[in-house]
C-alpha positions in Angstrom: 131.7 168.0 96.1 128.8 166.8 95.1 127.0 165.8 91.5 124.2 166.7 89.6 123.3 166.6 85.4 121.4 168.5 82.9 118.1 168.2 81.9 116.7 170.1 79.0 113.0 170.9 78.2 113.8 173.2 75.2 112.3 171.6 72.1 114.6 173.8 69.8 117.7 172.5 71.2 118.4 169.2 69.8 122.3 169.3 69.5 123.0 171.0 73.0 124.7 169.5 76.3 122.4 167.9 77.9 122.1 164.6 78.9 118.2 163.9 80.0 115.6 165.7 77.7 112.2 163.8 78.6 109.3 165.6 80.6 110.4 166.4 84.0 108.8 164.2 86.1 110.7 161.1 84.1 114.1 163.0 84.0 114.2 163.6 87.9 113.6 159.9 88.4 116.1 159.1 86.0 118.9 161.6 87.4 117.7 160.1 90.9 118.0 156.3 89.5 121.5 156.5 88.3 122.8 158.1 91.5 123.3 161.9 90.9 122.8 164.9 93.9 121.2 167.1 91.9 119.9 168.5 88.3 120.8 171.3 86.0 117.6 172.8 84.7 117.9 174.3 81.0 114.3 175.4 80.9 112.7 177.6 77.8 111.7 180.3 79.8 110.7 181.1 83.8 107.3 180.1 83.1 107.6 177.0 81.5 106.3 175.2 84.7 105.8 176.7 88.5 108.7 176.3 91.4 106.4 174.8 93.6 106.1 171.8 91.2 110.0 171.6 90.5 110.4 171.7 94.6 107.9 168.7 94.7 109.9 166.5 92.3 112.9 167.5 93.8 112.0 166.3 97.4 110.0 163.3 95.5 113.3 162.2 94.6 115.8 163.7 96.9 117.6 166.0 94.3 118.7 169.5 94.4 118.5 172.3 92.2 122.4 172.7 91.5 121.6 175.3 88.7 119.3 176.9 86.6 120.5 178.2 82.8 119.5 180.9 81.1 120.8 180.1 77.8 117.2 179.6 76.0 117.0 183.1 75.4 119.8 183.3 73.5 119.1 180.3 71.6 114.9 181.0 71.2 115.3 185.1 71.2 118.7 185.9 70.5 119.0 188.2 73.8 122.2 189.1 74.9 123.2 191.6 78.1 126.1 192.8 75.9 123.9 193.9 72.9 124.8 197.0 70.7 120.9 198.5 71.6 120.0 199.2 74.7 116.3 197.7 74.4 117.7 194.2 73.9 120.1 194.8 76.4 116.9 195.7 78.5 114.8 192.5 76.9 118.2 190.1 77.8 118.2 191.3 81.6 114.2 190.9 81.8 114.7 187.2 80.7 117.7 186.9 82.6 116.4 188.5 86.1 112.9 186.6 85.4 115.1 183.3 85.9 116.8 184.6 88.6 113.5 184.7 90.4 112.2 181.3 89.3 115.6 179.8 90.4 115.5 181.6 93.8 112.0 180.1 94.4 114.4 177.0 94.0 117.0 178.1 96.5 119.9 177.2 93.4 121.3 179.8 91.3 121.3 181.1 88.0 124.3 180.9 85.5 125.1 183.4 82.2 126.4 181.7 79.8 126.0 182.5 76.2 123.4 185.2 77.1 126.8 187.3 77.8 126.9 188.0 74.0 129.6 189.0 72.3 131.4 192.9 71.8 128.8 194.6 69.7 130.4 195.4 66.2 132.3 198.8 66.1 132.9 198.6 70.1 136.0 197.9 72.0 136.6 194.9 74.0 136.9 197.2 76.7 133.3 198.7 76.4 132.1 195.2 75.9 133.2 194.3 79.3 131.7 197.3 81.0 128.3 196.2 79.8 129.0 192.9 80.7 129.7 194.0 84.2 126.8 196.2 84.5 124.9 193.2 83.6 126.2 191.3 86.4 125.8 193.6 88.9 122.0 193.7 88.4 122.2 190.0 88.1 124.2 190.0 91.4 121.6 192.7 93.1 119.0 190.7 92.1 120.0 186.8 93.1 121.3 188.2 96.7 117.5 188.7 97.4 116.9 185.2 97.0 119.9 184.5 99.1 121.9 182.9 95.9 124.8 183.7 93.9 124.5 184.9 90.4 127.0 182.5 88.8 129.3 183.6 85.4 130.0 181.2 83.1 133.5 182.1 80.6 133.4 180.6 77.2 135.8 179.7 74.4 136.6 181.9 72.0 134.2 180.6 69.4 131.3 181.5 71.8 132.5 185.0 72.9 134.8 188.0 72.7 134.6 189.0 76.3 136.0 186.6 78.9 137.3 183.4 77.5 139.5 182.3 80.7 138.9 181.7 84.6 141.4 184.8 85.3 140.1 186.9 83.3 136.8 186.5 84.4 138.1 187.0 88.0 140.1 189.8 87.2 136.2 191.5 86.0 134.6 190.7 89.5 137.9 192.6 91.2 138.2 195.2 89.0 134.6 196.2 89.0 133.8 194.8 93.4 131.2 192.4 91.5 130.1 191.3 94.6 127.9 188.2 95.0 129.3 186.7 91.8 130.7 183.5 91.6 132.5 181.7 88.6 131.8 178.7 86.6 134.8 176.5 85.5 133.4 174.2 82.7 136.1 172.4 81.7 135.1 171.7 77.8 135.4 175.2 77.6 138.8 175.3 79.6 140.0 172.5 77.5 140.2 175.1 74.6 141.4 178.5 76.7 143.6 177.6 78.9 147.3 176.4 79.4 147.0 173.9 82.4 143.0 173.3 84.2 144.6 172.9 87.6 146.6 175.8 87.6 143.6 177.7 86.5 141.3 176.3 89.0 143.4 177.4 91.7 144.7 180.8 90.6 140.5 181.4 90.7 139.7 179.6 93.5 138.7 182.1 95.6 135.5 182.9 92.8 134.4 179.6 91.9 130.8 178.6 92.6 130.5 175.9 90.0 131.6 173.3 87.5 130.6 171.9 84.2 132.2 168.6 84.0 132.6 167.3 80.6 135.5 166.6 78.7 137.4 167.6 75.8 134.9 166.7 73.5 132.3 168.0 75.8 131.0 164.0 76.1 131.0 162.2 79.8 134.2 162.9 81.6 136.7 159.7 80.5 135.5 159.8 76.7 138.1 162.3 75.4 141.9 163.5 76.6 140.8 165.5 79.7 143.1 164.4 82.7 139.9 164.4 85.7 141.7 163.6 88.2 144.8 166.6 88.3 141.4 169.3 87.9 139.2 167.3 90.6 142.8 167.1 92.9 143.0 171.0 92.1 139.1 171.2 93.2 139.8 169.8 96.3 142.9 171.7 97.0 140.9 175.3 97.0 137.8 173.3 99.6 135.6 173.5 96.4 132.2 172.0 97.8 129.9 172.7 95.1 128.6 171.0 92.0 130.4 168.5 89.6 127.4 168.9 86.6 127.6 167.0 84.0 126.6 169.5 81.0 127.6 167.1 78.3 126.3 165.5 75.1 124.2 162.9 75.7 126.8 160.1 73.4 126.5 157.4 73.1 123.3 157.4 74.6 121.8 159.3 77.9 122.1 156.7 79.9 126.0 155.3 79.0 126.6 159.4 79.5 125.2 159.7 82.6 126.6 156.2 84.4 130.3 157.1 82.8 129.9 160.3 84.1 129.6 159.1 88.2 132.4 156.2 86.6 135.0 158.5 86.4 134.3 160.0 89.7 134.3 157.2 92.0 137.1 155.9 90.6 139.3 159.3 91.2 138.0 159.0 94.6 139.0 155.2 94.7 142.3 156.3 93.9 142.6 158.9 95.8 141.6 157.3 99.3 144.5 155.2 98.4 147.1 158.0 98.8 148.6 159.3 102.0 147.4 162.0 103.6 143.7 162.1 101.8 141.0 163.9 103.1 137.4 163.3 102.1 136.0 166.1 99.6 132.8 163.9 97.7 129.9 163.1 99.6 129.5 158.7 99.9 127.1 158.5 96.9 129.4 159.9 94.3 
């Protein structure tokens, strides 16, 4: 497993989860300074600057691309891939696939999120979902060009009507062959849905490509209730080698968020070298 954390250049978003929100070039060396893998990019749009200049700070500083959102159009445009008209339906995927592109050009992939909408009014749940799948498989046609996953992020309640738990979501990518799909297990979002994170995390091991570490009040992991280390055991159980990314609130300040954030970490892998029968699973800078 290794780390990474969000950086947001969206000057619209001022209550959102992200951690480092100063130009680029100063949040790579910050993300690189405290000791993360990689970043999360939450960018306004897939022009907002060129790949070949986020692929130069990234090898200026060693990071990888763990990720890029797409949740700036629906914060900036209100697009969503589930909309009740089929010309924002078509406007969402154009912003969606457009990332797609610009994170390919990255080698990382691109996550829905809250660009999945909601169940337009006056439609089932059921018809909701088979709009969100066709959505996804585009998505999914699209990112395998790049040689990437198209990763799908489920939300709480309070964010969506569509898939609001891990199985669920999984149960979508079998019932409709999604192929080239992964999940995303953020676990402020678990926090609300489901009955026991570890359980969850393994029942949808086989699908999960990512994970949004933040706890239950969606600060740096150790600042709420969340019990790290029974999710991170579960992580390690299923051979999850991807991204711990810290999509959290930047409280009480960026920096306390970021270094609590690789705190709680290395001291579940502290404790964890101590027990019988461990197995390394984090890479030594984590």
């Amino acid at each position: 497993m290794k780390t990474a954390i969000t950086i947001s250049q969206v000057p619209i978003d001022t209550a959102g989860p992200f951690v480092l929100r100063t130009p680029l070039p100063t949040a790579f060396a910050s993300a690189a300074a405290f000791g993360f893998d990689g970043v999360e990019l939450f960018l306004p749009d897939a022009d907002f600057i060129s790949s070949e200049e986020v692929n130069a700070l990234a090898a200026a500083h060693g990071l990888a691309i763990a990720a890029v959102g797409t949740g700036a159009g629906m914060l900036r445009h209100g697009l969503s891939i589930t909309a009740a008209a089929a010309e924002k339906r078509e406007a969402a995927l154009a912003f969606v696939l457009a990332m797609i592109d610009f994170g390919g050009r990255l080698h990382a992939p691109t996550i829905l999120g809250s660009m999945q909408g909601r169940c337009p009014a006056g439609t089932s749940r059921e018809a909701g979902l088979e709009l969100l799948a066709s959505g996804l498989r585009r998505c999914a046609e699209r990112a395998a060009r790049h040689g990437v996953p198209f990763i799908y992020e489920p939300l709480n309640r309070y964010e969506t009507n569509l898939c609001n738990r891990l199985t669920e979501a999984a149960r979508l990518l079998d019932h409709h062959a999604l192929g080239n799909v992964v999940l995303l297990a953020d676990l402020f979002h678990m926090n609300i849905e489901e009955p026991d994170l570890p359980t969850a995390i393994r029942a949808a091991g086989k699908h999960l490509g990512h994970v949004h570490f933040a706890d239950s009040n969606r600060q740096a992991m150790g600042f709420g209730h969340t019990d790290a280390g029974k999710s991170l055991a579960a992580l390690r159980e299923i051979h999850y080698s991807g991204f711990l990314s810290a999509e959290i609130l930047p409280l009480p300040d960026p920096a306390a968020a970021a270094r609590q954030t690789l705190l709680s970490i290395r001291s579940w892998l502290a404790t964890s070298r101590r027990k019988p029968g461990h197995r390394e699973g984090l890479t030594d800078n984590n």
